[in-house]
C-alpha positions in Angstrom: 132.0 62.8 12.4 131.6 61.9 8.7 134.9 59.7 7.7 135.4 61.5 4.2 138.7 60.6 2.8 140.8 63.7 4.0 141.5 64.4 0.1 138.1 64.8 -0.5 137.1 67.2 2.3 139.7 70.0 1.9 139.1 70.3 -2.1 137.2 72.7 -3.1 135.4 71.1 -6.2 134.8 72.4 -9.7 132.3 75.1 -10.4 130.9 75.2 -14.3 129.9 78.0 -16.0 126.3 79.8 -14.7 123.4 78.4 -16.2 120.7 80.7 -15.9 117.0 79.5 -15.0 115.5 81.6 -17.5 118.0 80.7 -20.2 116.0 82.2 -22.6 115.9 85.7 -21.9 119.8 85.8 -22.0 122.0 86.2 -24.2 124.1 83.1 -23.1 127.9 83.2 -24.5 129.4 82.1 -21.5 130.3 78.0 -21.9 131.0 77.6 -25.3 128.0 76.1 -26.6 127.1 75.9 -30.0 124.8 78.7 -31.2 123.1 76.1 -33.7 120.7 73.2 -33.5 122.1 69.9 -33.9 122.1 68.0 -37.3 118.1 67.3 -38.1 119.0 63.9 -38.3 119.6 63.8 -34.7 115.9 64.4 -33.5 114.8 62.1 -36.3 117.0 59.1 -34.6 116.1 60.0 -31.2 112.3 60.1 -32.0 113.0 56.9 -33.8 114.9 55.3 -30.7 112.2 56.0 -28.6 110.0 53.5 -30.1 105.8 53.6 -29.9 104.7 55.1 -26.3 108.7 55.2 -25.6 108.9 51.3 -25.3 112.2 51.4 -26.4 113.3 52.7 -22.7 112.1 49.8 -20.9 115.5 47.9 -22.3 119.2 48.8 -21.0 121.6 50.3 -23.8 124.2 48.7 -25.7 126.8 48.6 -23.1 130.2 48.5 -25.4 128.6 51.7 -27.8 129.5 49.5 -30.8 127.7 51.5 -33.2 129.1 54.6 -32.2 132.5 53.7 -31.9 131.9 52.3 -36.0 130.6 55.5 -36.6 133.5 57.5 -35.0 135.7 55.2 -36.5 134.8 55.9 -40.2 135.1 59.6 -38.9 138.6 60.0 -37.6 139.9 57.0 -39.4 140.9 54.4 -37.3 139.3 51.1 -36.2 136.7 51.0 -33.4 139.3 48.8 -31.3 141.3 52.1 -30.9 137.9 54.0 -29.4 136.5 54.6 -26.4 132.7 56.3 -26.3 132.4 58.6 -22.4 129.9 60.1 -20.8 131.2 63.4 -21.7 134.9 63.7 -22.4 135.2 64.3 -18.7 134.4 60.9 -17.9 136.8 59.4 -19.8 139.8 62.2 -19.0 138.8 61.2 -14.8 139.0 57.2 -16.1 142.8 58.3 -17.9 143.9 59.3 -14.2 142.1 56.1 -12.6 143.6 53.8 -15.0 147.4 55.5 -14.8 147.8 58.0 -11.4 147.7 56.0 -8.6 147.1 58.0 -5.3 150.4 60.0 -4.9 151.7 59.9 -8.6 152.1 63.2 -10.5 149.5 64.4 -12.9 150.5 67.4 -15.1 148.9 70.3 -17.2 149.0 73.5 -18.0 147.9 76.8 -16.3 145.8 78.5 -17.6 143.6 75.7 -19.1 140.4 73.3 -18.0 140.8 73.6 -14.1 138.6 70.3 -14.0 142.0 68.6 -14.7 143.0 69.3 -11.0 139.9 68.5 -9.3 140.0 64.7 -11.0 143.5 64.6 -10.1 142.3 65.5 -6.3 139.7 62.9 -6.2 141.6 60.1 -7.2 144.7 61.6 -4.7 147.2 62.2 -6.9 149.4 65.2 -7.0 149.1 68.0 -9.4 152.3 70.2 -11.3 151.4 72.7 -13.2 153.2 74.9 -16.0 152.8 78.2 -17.5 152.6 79.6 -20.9 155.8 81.5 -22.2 155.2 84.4 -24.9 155.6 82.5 -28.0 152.9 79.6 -26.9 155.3 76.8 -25.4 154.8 75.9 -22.1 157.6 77.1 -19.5 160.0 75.3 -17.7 158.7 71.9 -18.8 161.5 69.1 -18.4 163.6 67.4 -21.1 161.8 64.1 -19.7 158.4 65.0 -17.9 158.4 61.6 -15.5 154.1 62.7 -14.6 152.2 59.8 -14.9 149.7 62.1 -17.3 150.1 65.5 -18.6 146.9 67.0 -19.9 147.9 69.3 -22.6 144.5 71.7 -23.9 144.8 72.0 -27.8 143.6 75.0 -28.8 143.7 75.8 -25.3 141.0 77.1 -23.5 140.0 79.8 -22.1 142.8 81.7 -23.8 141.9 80.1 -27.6 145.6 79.6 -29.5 146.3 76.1 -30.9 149.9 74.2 -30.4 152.0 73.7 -33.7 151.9 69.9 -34.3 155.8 70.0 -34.2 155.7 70.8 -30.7 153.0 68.5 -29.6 154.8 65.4 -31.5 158.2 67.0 -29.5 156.3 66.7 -25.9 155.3 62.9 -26.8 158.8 62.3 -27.1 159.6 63.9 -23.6 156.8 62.6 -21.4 157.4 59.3 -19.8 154.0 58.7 -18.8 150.7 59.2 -20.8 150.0 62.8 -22.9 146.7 63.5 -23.0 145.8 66.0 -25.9 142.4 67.4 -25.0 141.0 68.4 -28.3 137.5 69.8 -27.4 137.6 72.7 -29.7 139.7 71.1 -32.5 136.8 70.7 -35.3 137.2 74.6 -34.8 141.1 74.8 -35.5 143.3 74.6 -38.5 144.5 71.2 -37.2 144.5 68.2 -35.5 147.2 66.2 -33.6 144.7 62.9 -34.0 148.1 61.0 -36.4 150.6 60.7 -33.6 148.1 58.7 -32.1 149.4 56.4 -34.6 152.9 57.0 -33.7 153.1 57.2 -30.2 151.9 54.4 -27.8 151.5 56.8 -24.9 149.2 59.9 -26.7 145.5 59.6 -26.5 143.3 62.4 -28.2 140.2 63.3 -26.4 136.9 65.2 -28.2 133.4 65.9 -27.4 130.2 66.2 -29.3 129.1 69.2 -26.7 130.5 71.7 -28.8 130.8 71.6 -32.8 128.6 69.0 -32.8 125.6 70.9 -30.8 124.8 68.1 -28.3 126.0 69.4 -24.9 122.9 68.6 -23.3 123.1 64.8 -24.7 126.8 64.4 -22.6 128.9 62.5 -25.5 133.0 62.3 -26.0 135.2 59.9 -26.6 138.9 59.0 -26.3 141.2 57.8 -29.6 144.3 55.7 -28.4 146.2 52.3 -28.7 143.8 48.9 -28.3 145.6 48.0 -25.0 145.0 51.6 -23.9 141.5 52.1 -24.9 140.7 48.4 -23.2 142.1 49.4 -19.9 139.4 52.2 -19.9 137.2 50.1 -20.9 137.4 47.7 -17.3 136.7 50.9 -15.4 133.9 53.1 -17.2 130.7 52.5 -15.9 128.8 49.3 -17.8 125.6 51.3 -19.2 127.4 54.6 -19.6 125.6 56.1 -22.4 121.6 56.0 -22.6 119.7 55.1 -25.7 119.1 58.1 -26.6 122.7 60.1 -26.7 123.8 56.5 -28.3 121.0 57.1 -31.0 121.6 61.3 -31.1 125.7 61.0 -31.7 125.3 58.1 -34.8 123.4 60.1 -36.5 125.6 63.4 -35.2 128.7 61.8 -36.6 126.8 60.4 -40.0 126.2 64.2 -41.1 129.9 65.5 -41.6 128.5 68.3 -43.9 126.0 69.4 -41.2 129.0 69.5 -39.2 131.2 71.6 -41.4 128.4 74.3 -42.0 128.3 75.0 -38.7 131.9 75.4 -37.9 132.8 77.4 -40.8 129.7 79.6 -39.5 131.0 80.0 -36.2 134.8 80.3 -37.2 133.4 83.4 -40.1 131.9 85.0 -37.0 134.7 84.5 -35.2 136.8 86.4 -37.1 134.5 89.0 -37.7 134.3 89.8 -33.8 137.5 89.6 -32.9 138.4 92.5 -35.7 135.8 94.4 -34.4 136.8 93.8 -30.6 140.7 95.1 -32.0 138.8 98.4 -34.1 138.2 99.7 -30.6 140.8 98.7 -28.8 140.6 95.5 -27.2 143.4 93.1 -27.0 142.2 89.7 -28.7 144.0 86.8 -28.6 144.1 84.5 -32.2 141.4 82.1 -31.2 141.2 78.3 -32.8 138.4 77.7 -30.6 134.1 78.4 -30.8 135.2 81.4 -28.6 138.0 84.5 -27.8 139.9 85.7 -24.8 139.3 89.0 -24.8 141.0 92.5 -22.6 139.6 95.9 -22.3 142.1 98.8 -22.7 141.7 99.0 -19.2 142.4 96.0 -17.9 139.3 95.7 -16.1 137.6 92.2 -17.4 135.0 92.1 -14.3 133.8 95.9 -15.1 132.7 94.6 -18.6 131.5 91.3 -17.3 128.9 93.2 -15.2 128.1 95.6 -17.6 127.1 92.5 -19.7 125.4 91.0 -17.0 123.1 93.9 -16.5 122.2 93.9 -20.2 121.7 90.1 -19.8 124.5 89.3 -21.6 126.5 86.4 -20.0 130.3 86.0 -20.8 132.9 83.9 -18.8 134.9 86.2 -16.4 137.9 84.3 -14.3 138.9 85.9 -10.9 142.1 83.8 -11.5 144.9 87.2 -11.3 146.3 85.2 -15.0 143.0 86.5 -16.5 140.9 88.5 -14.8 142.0 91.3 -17.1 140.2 89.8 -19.9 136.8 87.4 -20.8 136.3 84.7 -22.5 133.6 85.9 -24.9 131.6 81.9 -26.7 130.7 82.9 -30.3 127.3 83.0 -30.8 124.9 83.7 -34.0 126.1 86.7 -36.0 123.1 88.6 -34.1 124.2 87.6 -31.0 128.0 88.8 -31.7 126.4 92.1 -33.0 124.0 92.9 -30.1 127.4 92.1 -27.3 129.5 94.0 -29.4 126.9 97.2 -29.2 126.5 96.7 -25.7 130.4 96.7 -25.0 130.7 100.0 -27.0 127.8 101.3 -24.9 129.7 100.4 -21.9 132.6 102.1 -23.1 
């Protein structure tokens, strides 16, 4: 019999979003990727990395990400000490459990939101507490002093798309004993960002991720912002050569074009806006996204009916069987076309 840790044999695992072999016959709304290229100045850098015949590859990467974490820094504003560069920002949210949940210890988020939070928390053993969402967007039953090692808290939250008010946020830093975590994958998206009480609070790190505004999902880049003493704890357990040349190479050059950046966003956020009114004019119940994306309900209730109706029309959309929201979808916001070629088919499915 194979010895696996006992942990690891009765979880279940994560499963992401479908990718589709013949990607480009769909029309593919379902994980939240960015309907736009990249900056051009990213395939100029990575060409450029490469080097003559690809030479370049031969050599390991910089193993601290210096350059990027400069880069970021100028960005967000603080000094590279206080930044972390990941794999993904799932690498470095599984290294924020390592580094503070040992195998027993509570980890904390909120449900519904990323359910990858409670597969790390399996692996490493810890236990997981989750709380709901009451009407007015504040999360129920949470205690006047959370004592969780880490509470993952999704801002704007996904799959459902609101954003919490910064008031609040600052309010749960003040009430959690261990770490809060504010996961802010969709926040170049949102009215706001909770990146100051970083700055404040010794026990808040902000995560982010190029996947998404910045168009490089396929490239694997995030990073963590947090106190020096936090961000060097993370740094003795990430792998060594984390990042390859090339994503080091692709997000400098990402995070050097700011108004690339901002020409996208607004883009998707216009079309956004658009479809979600038009969702409402016939009848669909859409929740006020912050986020590249919308959570949306049929009058009837009946979220896998559309969600196969989309899937025949190859139209793929993100449908949960999780009885919280299997009503609705979560709809990614693609190029206006896109948005106006689902729409039509959801009207045609009636």
């Amino acid at each position: 019999m194979i010895p696996l840790r006992p942990n690891i044999s009765a979880m279940a695992g994560y499963v992401p979003g479908y990718q589709p072999p013949d990607i480009s016959s769909w029309i593919k709304i379902n994980t939240n990727e960015n309907p736009y290229p990249p900056s051009p100045e990213v395939v100029k850098a990575i060409l450029a990395e490469l080097g003559p015949d690809g030479a370049n590859l031969r050599t390991y990467p910089s193993a601290s990400s210096w350059h990027l974490r400069e880069a970021a820094g100028l960005v967000f504003g603080f000094d590279p000490s206080w930044i972390i560069m990941a794999n993904g920002s799932d690498e470095v949210l599984n290294n924020l459990i390592r580094a503070f949940a040992s195998e027993g210890e509570e980890v904390g988020y909120v449900h519904p939101s990323y359910s990858y939070y409670a597969t790390l928390a399996e692996i490493q053993g810890a236990r997981v507490r989750t709380f709901g969402l009451t009407d007015d967007f504040r999360i129920a039953g949470f205690p006047e002093r959370y004592e969780g090692k880490v509470f993952f808290l999704t801002t704007p939250n996904a799959p459902l798309g609101p954003a919490f008010p910064l008031a609040y946020i600052e309010e749960l830093a003040g009430r959690c004993a261990g770490m809060l975590v504010l996961d802010e994958t969709y926040a170049e998206f949102a009215e706001s960002s909770a990146l100051e009480l970083v700055k404040k609070y010794d026990n808040v790190v902000v995560t982010r991720t190029l996947s998404k505004s910045y168009s490089l999902a396929g490239m694997r880049l995030g990073l963590a912002i947090a106190r020096p003493e936090v961000i060097a704890a993370l740094d003795k357990i990430r792998d060594h050569y984390n990042l390859d040349r090339l994503a080091q190479a692709a997000c400098v050059a990402a995070l050097r074009d700011q108004s690339y950046l901002a020409e996208c966003c607004q883009k998707i956020r216009e079309t956004r806006e658009w479809f979600s009114s038009e969702l409402r004019a016939i009848g669909y119940d859409v929740i006020p996204s912050q986020g590249n994306y919308v959570f949306a309900s049929p009058p009837d209730r009946n979220g896998k009916r559309i969600y196969d109706g989309l899937y025949e029309r190859k139209i793929l959309v993100r449908h949960f069987s999780d009885p919280l929201l299997s009503h609705g979808l979560r709809i990614s916001i693609g190029t206006r076309e896109d948005m106006e070629k689902t729409l039509a088919a959801i009207k045609e499915i009636g």
